[in-house]
N, C-alpha and C positions, 0 to 999 in steps of 0.2 A: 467477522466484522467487516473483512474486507472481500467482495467477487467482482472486482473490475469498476467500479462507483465508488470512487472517494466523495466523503462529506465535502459540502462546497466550501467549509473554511478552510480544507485542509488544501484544496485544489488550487485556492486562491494565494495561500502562500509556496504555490508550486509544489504541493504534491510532492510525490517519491522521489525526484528528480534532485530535490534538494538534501542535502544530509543533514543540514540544521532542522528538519523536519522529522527525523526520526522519535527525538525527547520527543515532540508535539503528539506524535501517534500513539507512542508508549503510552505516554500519560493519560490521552484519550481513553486506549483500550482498558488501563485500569483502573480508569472512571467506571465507563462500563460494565468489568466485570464485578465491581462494587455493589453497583446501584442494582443490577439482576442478576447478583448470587444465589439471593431465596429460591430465583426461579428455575432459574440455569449452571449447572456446575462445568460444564465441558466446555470450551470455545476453541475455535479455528479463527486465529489473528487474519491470517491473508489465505484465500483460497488459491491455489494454482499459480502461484508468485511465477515461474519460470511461463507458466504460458499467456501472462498477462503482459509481460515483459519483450518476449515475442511479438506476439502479435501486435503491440502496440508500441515498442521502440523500433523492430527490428526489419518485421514486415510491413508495417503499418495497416493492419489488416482493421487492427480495433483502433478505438478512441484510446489516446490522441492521434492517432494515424501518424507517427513518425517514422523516418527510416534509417535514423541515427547510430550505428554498431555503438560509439562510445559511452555514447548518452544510455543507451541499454544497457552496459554493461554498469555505469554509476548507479541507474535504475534500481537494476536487479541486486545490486550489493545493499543498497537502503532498506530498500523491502526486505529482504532477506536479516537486516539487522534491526529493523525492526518489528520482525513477527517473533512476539513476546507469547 
């Protein structure tokens, strides 16, 4: 559900950065897997969570291009808590 492209409401209530966002995603993903169970039974919540979080808190390589150590490391604790 997730490869580096959050949905733009989720972005807008700041994304992975926030922790009050985590419910937000859950619940998301198991809308999702709801609505395309018939189709699909396997899913991958976040792909590559540690190199998203990298390159894009730490290096600023990816979007959002930041170079935050701390702000990565709340990051990567959200995502990580919320790949259901």
């Amino acid at each position: 559900l997730f490869h580096f492209t959050l949905p733009r409401w989720f972005e807008d209530l700041g994304g992975f950065e926030v922790e009050a966002n985590i419910d937000a995603f859950v619940q998301f993903s198991e809308r999702v897997f709801r609505e395309y169970a018939p189709k699909c039974q396997l899913w991958c919540t976040v792909n590559e969570p540690e190199v998203y979080v990298e390159g894009g808190y730490s290096s600023g390589k990816f979007p959002p291009e930041k170079t935050d150590v701390k702000l990565a490391a709340v990051t990567l604790r959200n995502v990580l808590e919320a790949h259901v």
